[in-house]
N, C-alpha and C positions, 0 to 999 in steps of 0.2 A: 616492796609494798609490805609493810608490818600489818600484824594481826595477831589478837590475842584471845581467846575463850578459854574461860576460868582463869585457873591457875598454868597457864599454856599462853605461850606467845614466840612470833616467832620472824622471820620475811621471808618471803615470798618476791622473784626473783621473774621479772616481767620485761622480753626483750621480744622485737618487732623485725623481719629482717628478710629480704630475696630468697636468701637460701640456709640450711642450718649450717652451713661450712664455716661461718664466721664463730657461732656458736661453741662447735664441737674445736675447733682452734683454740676456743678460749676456756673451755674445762680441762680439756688435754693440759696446757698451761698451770690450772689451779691446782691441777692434781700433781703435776712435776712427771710429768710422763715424758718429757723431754729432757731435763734437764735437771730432774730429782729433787727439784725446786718447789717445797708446797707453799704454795698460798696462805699468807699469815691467817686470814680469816678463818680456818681449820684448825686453829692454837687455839680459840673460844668459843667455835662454832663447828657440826657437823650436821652433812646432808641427810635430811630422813629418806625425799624420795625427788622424784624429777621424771619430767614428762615432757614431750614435744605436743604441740600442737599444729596444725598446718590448716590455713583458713584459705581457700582458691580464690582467685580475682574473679570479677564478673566481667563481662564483654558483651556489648550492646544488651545490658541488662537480666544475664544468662548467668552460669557458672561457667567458669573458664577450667576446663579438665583437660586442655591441650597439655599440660608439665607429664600429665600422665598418660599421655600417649591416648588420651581419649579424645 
């Protein structure tokens, strides 16, 4: 997702998913954590910051807090 105010722009990087295991597979990757291999996208670009976020399913109209042992 691009985004620019002022003289500042930038993307913003928006993924949907069961569990973050696929995610953190896939930064490990960009970073060459395995295989010392960076990620071309880091030749003209570098991370400011990065966040998880985690949104619970509802169930019969509820929040669903069972993942967390609630």
């Amino acid at each position: 997702m691009p985004w620019t105010e002022g003289n500042s722009g930038s993307l913003m990087f928006v993924a949907f998913g069961a569990s973050f295991d696929a995610f953190e597979a896939q930064l490990r990757r960009m970073v060459g954590e395995e295989d010392g291999i960076v990620d071309a996208l880091f030749s003209f670009t570098r991370p400011l910051s990065g966040a998880y976020y985690w949104c619970p399913a509802l169930k019969d109209g509820k929040l669903d807090l069972s993942p967390l042992g609630l």
